[in-house]
MITI-733692 format. One record per residue (C-alpha): residue in one letter; y, x, z. Coordinates in nm, 4 decimals, always signed. Each point is the difference from the previous one (the first is absolute). Example, Ala and Ser with C-alpha at 12.3 -4.5 7.8 and 13.67 -1.06 7.14 Angstrom:
<rs>
R, residu, north, east, up
R, A, -0.4500, +1.2300, +0.7800
R, S, +0.3440, +0.1370, -0.0660
</rs>
This chain:
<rs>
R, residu, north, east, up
R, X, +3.0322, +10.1909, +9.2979
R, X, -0.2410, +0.1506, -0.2168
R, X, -0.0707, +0.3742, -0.0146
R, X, -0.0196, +0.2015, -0.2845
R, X, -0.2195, +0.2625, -0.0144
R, X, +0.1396, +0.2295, -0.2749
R, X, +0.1559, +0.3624, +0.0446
R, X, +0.3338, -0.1724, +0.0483
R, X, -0.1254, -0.2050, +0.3144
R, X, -0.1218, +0.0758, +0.3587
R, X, -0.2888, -0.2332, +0.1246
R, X, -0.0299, -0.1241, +0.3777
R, X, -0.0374, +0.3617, +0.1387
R, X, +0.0914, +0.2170, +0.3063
R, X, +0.3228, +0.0255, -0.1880
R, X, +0.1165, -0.3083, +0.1075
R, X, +0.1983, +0.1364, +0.2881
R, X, +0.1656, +0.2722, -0.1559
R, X, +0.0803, -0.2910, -0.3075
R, X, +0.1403, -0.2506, +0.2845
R, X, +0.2349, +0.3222, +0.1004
R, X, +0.1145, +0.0606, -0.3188
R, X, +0.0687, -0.3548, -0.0845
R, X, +0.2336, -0.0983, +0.3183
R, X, +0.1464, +0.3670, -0.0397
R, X, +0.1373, -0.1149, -0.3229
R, X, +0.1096, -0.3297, +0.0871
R, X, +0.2216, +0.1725, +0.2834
R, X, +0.1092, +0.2515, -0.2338
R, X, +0.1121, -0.1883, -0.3035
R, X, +0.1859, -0.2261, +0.2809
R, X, +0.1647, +0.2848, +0.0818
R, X, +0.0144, +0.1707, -0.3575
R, X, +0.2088, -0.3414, -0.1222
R, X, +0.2102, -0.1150, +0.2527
R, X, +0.0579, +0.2369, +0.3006
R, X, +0.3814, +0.0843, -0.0034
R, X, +0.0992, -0.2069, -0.3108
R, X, +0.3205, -0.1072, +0.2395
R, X, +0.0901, +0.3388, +0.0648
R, X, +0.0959, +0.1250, -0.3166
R, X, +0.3105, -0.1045, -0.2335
R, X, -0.0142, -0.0467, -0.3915
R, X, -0.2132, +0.2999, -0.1253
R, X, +0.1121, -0.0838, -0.3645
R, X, +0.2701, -0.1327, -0.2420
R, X, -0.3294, -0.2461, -0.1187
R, X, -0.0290, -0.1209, +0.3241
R, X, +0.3437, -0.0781, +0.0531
R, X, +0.0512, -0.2048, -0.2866
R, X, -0.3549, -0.2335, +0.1104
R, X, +0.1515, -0.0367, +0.3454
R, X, +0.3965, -0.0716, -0.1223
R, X, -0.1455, -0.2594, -0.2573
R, X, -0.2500, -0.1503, +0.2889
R, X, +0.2981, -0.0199, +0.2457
R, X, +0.2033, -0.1889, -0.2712
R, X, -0.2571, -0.2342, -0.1133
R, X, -0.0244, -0.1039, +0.3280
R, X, +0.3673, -0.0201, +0.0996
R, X, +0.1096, -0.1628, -0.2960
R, X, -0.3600, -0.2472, -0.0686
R, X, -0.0203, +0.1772, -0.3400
R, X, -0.3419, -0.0580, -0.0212
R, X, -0.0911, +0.0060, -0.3256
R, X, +0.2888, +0.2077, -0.1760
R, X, +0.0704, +0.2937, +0.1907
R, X, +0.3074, +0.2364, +0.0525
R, X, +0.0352, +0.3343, +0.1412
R, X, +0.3392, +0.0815, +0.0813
R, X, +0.1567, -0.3195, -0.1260
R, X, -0.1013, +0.0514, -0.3295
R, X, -0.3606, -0.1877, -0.1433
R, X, -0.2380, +0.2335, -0.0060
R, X, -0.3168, -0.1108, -0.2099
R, X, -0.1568, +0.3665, -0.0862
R, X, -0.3239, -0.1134, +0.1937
R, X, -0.1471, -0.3067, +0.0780
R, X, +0.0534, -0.1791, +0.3230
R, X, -0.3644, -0.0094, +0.1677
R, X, +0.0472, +0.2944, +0.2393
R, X, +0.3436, -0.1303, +0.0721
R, X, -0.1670, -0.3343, +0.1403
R, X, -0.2498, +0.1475, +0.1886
R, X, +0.2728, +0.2424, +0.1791
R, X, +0.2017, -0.3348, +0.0775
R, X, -0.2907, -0.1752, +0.1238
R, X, +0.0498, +0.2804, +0.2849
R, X, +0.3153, +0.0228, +0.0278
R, X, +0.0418, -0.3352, +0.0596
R, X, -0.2660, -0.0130, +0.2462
R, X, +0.1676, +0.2720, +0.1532
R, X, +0.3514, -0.1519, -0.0665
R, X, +0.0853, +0.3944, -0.0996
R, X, +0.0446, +0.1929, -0.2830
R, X, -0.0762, +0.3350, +0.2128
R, X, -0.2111, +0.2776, -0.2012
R, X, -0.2804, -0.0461, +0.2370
R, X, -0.0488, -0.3659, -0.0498
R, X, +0.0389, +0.0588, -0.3794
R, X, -0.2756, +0.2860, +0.0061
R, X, -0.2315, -0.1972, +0.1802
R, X, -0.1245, -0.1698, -0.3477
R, X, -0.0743, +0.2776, -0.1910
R, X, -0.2489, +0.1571, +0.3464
R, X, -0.1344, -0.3393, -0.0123
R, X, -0.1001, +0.0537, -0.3993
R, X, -0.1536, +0.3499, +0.0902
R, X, -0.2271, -0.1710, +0.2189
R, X, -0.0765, -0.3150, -0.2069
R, X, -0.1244, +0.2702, -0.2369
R, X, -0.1936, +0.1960, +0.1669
R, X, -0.1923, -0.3221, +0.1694
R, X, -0.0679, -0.1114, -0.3583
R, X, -0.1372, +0.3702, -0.0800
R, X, -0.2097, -0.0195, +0.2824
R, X, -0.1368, -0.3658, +0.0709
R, X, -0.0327, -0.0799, -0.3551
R, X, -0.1962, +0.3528, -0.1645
R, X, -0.1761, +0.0903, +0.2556
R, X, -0.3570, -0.2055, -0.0847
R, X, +0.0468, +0.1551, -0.3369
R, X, +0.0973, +0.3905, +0.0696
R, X, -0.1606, -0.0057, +0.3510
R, X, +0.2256, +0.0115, +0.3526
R, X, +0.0582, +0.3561, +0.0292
R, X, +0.0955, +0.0351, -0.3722
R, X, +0.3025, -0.2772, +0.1085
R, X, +0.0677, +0.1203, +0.3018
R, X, +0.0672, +0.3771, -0.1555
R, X, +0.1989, -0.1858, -0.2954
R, X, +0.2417, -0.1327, +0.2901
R, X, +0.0069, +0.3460, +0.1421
R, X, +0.1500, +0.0914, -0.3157
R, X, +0.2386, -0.2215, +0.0042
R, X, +0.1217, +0.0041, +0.3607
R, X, +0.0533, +0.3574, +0.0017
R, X, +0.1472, -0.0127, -0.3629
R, X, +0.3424, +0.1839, +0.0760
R, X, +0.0909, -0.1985, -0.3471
R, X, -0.1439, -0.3179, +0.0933
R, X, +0.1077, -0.0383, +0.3574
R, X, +0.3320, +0.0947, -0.0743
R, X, +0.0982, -0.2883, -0.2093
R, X, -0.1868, -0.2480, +0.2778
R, X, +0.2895, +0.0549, +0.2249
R, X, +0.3048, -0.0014, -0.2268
R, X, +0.1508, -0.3238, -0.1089
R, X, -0.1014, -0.0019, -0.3505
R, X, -0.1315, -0.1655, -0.2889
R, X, -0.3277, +0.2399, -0.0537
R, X, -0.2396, -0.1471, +0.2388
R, X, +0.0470, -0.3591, +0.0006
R, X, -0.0768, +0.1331, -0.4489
R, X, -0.2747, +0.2062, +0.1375
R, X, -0.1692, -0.2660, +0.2108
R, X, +0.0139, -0.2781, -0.3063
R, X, -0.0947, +0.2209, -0.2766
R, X, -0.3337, +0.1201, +0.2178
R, X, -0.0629, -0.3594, +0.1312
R, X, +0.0131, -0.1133, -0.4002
R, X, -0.2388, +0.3234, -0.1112
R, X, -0.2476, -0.0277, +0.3747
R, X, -0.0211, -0.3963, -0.0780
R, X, -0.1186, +0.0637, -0.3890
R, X, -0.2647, +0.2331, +0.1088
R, X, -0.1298, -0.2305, +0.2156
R, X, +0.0069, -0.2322, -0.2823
R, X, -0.1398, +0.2341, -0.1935
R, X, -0.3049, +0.0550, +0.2578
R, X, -0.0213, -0.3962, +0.1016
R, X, +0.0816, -0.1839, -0.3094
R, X, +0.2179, -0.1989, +0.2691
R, X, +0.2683, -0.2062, -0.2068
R, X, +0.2292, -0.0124, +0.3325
R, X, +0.0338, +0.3779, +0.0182
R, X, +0.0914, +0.0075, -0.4080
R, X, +0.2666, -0.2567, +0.0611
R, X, +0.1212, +0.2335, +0.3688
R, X, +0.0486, +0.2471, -0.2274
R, X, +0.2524, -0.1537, -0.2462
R, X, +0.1705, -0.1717, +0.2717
R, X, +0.0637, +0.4023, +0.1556
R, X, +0.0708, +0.1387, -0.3040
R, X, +0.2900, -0.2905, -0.0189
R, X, +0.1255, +0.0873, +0.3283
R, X, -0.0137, +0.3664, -0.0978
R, X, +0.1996, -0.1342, -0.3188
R, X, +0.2202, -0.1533, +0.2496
R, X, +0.0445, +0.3277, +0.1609
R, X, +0.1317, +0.2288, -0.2425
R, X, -0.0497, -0.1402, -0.3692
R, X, -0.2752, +0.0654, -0.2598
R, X, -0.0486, +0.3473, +0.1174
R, X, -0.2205, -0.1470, +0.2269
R, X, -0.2749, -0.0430, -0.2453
R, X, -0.0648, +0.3153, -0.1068
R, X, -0.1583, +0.0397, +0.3109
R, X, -0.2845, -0.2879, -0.0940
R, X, +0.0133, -0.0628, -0.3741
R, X, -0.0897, +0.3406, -0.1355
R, X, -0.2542, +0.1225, +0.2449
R, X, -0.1841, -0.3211, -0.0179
R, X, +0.0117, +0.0306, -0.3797
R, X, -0.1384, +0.3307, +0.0312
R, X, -0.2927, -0.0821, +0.2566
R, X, -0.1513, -0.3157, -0.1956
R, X, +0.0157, +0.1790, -0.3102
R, X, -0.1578, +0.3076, +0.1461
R, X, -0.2336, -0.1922, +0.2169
R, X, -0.0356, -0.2376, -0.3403
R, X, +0.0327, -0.2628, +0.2968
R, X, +0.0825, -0.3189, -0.1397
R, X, +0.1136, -0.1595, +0.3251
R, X, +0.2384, +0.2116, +0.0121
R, X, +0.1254, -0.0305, -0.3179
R, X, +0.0014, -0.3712, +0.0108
R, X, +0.1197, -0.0374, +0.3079
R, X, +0.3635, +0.1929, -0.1623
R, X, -0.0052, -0.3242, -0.2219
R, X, -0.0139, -0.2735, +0.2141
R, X, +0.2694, -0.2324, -0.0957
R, X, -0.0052, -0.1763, +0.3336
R, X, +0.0369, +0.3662, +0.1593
R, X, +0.3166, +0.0587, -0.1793
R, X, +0.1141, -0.3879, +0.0420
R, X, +0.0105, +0.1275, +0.3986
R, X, +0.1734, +0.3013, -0.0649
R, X, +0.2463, -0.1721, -0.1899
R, X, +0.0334, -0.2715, +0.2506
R, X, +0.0794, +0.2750, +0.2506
R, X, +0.2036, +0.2553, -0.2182
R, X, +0.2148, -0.1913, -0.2147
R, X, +0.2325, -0.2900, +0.1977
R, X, +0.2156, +0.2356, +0.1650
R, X, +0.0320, +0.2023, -0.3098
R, X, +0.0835, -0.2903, -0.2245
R, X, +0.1865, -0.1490, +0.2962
R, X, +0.2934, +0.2863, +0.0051
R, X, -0.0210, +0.0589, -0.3728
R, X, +0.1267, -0.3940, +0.0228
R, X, +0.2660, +0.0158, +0.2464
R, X, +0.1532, +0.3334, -0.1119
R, X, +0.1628, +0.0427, -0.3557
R, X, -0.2002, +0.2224, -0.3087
R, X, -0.3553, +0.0227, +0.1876
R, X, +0.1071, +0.3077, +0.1722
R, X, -0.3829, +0.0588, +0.1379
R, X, -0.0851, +0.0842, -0.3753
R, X, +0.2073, +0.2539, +0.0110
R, X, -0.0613, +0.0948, +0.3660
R, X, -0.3470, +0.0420, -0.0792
R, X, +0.0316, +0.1956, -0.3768
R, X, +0.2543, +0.2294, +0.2013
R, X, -0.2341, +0.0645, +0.2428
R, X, -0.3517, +0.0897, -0.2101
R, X, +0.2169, +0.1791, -0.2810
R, X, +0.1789, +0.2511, +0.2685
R, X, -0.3504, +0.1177, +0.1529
R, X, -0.1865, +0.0029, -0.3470
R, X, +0.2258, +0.1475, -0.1861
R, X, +0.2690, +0.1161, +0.2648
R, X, +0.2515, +0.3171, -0.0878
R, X, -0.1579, +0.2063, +0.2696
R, X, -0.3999, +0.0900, -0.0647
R, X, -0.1812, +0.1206, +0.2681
R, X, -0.3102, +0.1965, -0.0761
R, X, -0.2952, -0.1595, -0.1000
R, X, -0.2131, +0.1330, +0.3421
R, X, +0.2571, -0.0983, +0.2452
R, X, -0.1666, -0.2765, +0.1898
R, X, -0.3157, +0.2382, +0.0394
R, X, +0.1930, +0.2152, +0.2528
R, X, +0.1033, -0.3703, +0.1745
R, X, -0.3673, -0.0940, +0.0249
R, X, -0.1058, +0.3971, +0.0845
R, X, +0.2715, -0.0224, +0.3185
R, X, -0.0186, -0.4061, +0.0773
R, X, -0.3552, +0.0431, +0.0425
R, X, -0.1246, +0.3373, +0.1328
R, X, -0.1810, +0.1599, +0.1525
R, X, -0.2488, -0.2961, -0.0844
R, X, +0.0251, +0.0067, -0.3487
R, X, -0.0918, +0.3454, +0.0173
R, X, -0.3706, -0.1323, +0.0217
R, X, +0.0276, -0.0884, -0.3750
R, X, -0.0649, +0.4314, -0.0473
R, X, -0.3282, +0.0340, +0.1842
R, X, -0.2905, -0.0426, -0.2342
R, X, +0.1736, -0.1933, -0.2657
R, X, -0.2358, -0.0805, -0.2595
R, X, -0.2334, -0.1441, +0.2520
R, X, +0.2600, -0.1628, +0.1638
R, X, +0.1669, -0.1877, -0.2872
R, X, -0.3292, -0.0493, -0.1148
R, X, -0.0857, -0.1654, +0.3392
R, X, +0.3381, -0.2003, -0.0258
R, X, -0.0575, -0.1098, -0.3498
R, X, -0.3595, -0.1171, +0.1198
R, X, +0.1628, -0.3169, +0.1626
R, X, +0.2086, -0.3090, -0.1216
R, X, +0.2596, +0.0298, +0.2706
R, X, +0.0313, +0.3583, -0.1103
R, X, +0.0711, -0.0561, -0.3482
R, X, +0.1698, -0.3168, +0.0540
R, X, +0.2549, +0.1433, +0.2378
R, X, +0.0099, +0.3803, -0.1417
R, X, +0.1463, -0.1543, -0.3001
R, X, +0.2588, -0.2150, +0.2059
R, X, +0.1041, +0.2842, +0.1306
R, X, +0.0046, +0.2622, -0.3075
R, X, +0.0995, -0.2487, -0.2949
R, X, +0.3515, -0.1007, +0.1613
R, X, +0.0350, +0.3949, +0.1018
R, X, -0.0455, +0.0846, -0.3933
R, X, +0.2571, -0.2948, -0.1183
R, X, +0.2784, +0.0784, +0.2379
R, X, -0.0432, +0.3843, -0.0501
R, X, +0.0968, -0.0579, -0.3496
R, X, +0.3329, -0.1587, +0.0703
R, X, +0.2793, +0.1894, +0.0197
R, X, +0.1393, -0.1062, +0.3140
R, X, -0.1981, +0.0767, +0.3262
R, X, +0.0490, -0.1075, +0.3322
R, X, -0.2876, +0.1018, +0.2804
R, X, +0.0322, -0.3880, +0.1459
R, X, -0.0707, -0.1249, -0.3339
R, X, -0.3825, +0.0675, -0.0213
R, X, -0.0552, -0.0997, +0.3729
R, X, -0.1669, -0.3114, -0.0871
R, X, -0.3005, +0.1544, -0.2038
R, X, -0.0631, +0.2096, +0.3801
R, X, -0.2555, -0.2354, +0.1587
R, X, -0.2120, -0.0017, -0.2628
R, X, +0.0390, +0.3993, +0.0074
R, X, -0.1255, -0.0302, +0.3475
R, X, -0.2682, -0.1972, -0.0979
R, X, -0.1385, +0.2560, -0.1855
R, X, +0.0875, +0.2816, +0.2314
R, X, -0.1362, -0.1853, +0.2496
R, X, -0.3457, -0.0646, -0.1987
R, X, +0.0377, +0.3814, -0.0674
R, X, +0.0559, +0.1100, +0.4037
R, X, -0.3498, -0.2428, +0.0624
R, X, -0.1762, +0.1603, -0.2502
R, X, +0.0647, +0.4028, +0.1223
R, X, +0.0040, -0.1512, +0.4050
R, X, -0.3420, -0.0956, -0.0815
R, X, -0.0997, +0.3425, -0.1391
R, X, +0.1936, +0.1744, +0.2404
R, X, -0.1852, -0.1317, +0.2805
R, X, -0.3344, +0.0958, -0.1075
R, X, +0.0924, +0.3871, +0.0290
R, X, +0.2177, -0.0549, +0.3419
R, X, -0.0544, -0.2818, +0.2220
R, X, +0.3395, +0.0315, +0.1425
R, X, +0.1969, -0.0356, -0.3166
R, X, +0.0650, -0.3924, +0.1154
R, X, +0.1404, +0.0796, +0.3081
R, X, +0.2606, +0.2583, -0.1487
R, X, +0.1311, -0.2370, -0.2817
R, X, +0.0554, -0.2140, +0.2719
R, X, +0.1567, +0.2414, +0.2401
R, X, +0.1917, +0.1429, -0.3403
R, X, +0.1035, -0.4147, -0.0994
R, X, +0.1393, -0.0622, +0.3771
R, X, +0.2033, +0.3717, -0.0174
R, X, +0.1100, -0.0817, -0.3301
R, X, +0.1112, -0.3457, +0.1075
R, X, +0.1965, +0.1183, +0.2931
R, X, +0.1795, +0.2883, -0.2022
R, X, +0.1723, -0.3255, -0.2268
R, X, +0.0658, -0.2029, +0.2967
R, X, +0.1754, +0.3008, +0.2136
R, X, +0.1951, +0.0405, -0.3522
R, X, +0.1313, -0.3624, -0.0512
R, X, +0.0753, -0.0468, +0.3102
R, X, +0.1260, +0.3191, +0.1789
R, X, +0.1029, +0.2471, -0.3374
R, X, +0.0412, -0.2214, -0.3083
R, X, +0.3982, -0.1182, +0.1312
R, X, +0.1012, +0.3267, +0.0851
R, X, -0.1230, +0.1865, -0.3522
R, X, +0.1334, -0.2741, -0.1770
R, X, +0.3026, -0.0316, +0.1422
R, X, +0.2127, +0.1177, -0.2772
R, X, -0.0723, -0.2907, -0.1349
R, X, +0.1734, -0.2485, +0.1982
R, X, +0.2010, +0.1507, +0.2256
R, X, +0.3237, -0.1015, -0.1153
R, X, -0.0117, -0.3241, -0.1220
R, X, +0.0208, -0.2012, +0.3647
R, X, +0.2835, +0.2618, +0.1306
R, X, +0.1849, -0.0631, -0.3708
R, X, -0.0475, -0.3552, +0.0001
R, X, +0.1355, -0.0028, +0.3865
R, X, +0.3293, +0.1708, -0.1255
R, X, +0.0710, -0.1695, -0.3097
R, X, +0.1788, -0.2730, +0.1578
R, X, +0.2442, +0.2362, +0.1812
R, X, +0.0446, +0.2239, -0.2546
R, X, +0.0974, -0.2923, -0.2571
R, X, +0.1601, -0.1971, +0.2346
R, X, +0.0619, -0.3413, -0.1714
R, X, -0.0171, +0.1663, -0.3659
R, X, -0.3174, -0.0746, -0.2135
R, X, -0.2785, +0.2713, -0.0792
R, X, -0.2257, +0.0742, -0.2521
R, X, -0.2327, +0.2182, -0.1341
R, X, +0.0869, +0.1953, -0.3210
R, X, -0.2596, -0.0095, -0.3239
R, X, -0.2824, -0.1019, +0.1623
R, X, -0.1326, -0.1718, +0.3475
R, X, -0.1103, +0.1164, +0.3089
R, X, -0.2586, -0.2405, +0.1231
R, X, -0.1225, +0.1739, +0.3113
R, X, +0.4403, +0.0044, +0.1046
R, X, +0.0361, -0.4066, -0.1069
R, X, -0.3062, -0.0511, +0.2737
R, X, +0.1367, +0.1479, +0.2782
R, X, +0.3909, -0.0934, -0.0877
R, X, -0.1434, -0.3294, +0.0070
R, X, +0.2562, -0.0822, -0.2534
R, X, -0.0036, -0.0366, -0.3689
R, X, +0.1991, +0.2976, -0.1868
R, X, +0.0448, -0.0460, -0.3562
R, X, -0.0666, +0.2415, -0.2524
R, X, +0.3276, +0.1216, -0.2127
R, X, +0.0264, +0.1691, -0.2896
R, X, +0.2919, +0.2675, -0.0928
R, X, +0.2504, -0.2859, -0.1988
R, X, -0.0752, -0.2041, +0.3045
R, X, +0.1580, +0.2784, +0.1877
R, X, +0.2536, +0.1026, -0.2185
R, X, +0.0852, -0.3843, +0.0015
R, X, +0.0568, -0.0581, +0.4052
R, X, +0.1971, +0.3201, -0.0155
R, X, +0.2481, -0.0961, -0.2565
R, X, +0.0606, -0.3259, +0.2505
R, X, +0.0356, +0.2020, +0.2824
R, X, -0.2685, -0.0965, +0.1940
R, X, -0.1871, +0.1767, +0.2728
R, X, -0.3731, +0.0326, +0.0549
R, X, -0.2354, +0.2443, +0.0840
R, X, -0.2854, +0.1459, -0.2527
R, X, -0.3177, +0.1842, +0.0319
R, X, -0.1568, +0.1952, -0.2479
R, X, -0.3026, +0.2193, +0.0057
R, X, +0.0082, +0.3869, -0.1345
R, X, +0.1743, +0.0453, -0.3348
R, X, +0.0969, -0.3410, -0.0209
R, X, +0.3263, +0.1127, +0.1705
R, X, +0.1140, +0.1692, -0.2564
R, X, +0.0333, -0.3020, -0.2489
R, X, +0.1962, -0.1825, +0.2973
R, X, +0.2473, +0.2622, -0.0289
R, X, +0.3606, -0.0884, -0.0433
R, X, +0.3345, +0.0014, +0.1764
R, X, -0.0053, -0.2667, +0.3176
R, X, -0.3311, +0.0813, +0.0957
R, X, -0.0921, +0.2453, +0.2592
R, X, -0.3264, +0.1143, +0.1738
R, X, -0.0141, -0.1551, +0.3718
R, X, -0.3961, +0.1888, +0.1527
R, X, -0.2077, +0.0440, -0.1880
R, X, -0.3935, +0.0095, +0.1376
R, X, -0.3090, +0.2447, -0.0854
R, X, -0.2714, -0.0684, -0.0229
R, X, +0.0057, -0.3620, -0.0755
R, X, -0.3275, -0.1380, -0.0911
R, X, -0.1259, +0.3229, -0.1466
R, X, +0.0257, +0.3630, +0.1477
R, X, +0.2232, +0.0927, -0.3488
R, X, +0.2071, -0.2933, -0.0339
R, X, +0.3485, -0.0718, +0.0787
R, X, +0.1910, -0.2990, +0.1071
R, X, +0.4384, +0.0295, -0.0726
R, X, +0.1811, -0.3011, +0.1630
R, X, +0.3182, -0.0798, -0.1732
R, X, +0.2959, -0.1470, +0.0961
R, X, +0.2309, -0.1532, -0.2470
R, X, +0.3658, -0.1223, +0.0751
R, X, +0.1057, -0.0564, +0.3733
R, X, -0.3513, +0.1789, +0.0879
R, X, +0.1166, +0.3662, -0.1736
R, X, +0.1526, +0.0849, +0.3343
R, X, -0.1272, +0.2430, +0.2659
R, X, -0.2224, -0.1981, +0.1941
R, X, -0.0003, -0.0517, +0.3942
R, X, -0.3186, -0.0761, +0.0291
R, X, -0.2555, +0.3552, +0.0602
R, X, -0.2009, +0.0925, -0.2619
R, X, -0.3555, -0.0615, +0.0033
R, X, -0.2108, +0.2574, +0.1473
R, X, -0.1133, +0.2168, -0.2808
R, X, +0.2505, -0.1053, -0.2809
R, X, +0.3022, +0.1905, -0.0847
R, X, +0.2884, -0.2281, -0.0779
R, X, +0.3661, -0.0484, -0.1373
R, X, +0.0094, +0.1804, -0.3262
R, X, +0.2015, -0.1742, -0.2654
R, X, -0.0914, -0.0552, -0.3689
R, X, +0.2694, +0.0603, -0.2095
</rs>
């Protein structure tokens, strides 16, 4: 492939050995990064849990195309990344966390295989080797590559649709245009129209900065949009059919209204800090010289093209009022992209005042590297442990402390719980309970912190009750109701105190 020789690039040199080194070094490492010990950790999050129970369900029950999650449909996102899990799990025939982890690690390095092979005869190999540095030792990014949920298969689509228009944008190639709507519908398919913020308003922003009508056209192409549609729409108008009063309307208003306009407002610079800590020390590079270096950056198409991939989507989601860290992971590869144009740039200043400076990014890369793997696989499950510990122990004793009485979880669910009980548990409400009391019945009920209190009333009596369960400050209180207010003969849980009654 052709070289380029701008300040982003390295020509044929005596470099190439110490650029073969670096390459296969990352290759092992971001094998490493992504899937080493996926099998030996359990559900990390309450997120996670609910992905997994409605996989394991959709494949149980053939509920392909309207899923459940606990019995109940569940339609809050769409069911791409829900397909792709069962594709493995029933290759697999298992709906273990490792086999359901294994997509997302697989996304991670579909993306970073795109950064690379695809930018690097416009920003120059080094520049796209550095940008996968980034990502691989991206405490933010490489996080989410080995957790069971929705953000990378987003992440992967939403770059694919934004790396396929540039190329569009450089090659006037009518087959990467029409790649690019078919990715953003997947990414529609993935988690709803949030999905274009990521492409609409940065493109909108480079062609009319750029005045670049390509780019500008190419956001009007009505056979572009005929493919997305052909990809986004069927399953939505499919289960807007089947079901009564179009419930993905309202899924979807629900949805953009609580993180636009949500109760809770999170300050304006809050994903700066998740960028600052997801990305250092490498985004730390951004501070040396940087007038010259923006002015560098800004110097190149792929740096203004992908700079305001990354910053555009960073500015829209900053002013919503709801923030989550995972929900600005998919503008990150273009971020890395221009750290990684950024990290060429000052490794080919560097150089010229210390020859050595190669070797000790790459001795610094391969520590670095190391230091995440020793963590995921030898520290990660036992400084996270708070956060599963006692869901496979409960779930294990819920069937002799219930004996053949029903239980269920009080107010709200328990996801993580409902995975490894391996049974549905409905969620009840306080005139639900007040209802199976007054017929005498007997069952057992959880409920989480304070939520005890509004189960209290005479016939119900605390059983254990567990600390920390799924946080280090929250509380689970099992209840018994009728036959089950009784001392118990079975022991206590280890670490729960147990048999006070509620009266």
């Amino acid at each position: 492939m052709k070289e380029h020789t701008n300040v982003f690039s390295q020509s044929v040199s005596s470099d190439d050995r110490l650029y073969r080194i670096f390459f296969w070094m990352l290759c092992i490492g971001m094998l490493l990064v992504f899937f080493w010990g996926i099998w030996s950790i359990p559900l990390l999050s309450h997120d996670e849990g609910r992905r997994l129970v409605v996989l394991r369900e959709m494949m149980a029950n053939h509920s392909w195309f309207i899923p459940t999650m606990n019995g109940e449909v569940y339609l809050e996102k769409p069911p791409l990344f829900y397909w792709s899990g069962a594709i493995f799990g029933l290759l697999a025939n298992s709906s273990s966390e490792w086999v359901l982890r294994l997509p997302s690690g697989l996304f991670a390095l579909c993306i970073v295989c795109l950064l690379f092979f695809m930018l690097k005869k416009y920003i120059g190999r080094w520049a796209a080797l550095l940008g996968v540095l980034t990502l691989v030792t991206s405490n933010y990014f490489s996080r989410y590559a080995r957790l069971a949920e929705i953000e990378m298969l987003l992440t992967l689509c939403a770059f694919a649709a934004v790396l396929f228009y540039f190329e569009y944008v450089k090659r006037g190639s009518r087959y990467y245009l029409y790649g690019s709507y078919a990715m953003l519908g997947l990414a529609f398919l993935t988690k709803w129209p949030v999905a274009l913020l990521f492409w609409l308003p940065p493109i909108v922003c480079y062609g009319l900065l750029e005045r670049s009508k390509p780019a500008l056209r190419g956001l009007i192409d009505w056979r572009g949009w005929l493919i997305f549609s052909v990809i986004a729409l069927p399953w939505f108008l499919y289960v807007n059919e089947q079901l009564p009063g179009a419930p993905l309307f309202r899924v979807i208003g629900n949805e953009m209204s609580s993180k636009i306009a949500g109760a809770k407002s999170d300050p304006f610079y809050s994903y700066l800090g998740v960028v600052v800590k997801g990305f250092a020390p490498w985004i730390l590079v951004l501070l040396w010289r940087p007038r010259a270096q923006f002015k560098r950056l800004l110097a190149t198409d792929a740096g203004r093209f992908f700079g305001l991939a990354a910053l555009v989507p960073l500015i829209i989601f900053s002013l919503f009022a709801f923030k989550r860290d995972k929900y600005i992971l998919p503008m990150c590869p273009a971020l890395a992209v221009f750290l990684g144009l950024a990290l060429a740039s000052w490794l080919e200043q560097a150089k010229l005042r210390w020859r050595r400076i190669p070797f000790a990014l790459t001795a610094f890369s391969a520590a670095l590297i190391v230091v995440f793997v020793v963590y995921y696989t030898a520290v990660q499950a036992s400084v996270m442990s708070y956060r599963y510990d006692a869901f496979q122990p409960l779930a294990a004793r819920l069937d002799n402390l219930r004996g053949d009485a029903p239980v269920y979880l009080f107010k709200s669910e328990s996801s993580q719980l409902v995975y490894y009980y391996r049974h549905t548990i409905p969620v009840v409400q306080e005139k639900e309970v007040a209802r199976m009391l007054a017929d005498g019945k007997s069952f057992l009920l959880l409920a989480v912190d304070a939520r005890v209190n509004d189960a209290r009333r005479p016939g119900i009596c605390i059983l254990e009750q567990i600390k920390p369960y799924g946080e280090t400050n929250k509380v689970l209180s099992i209840l018994g109701a009728g036959s089950l207010c009784r001392p118990h003969a079975s022991p206590p849980m280890a670490g729960v105190k147990g048999g006070s009654a509620l009266t």
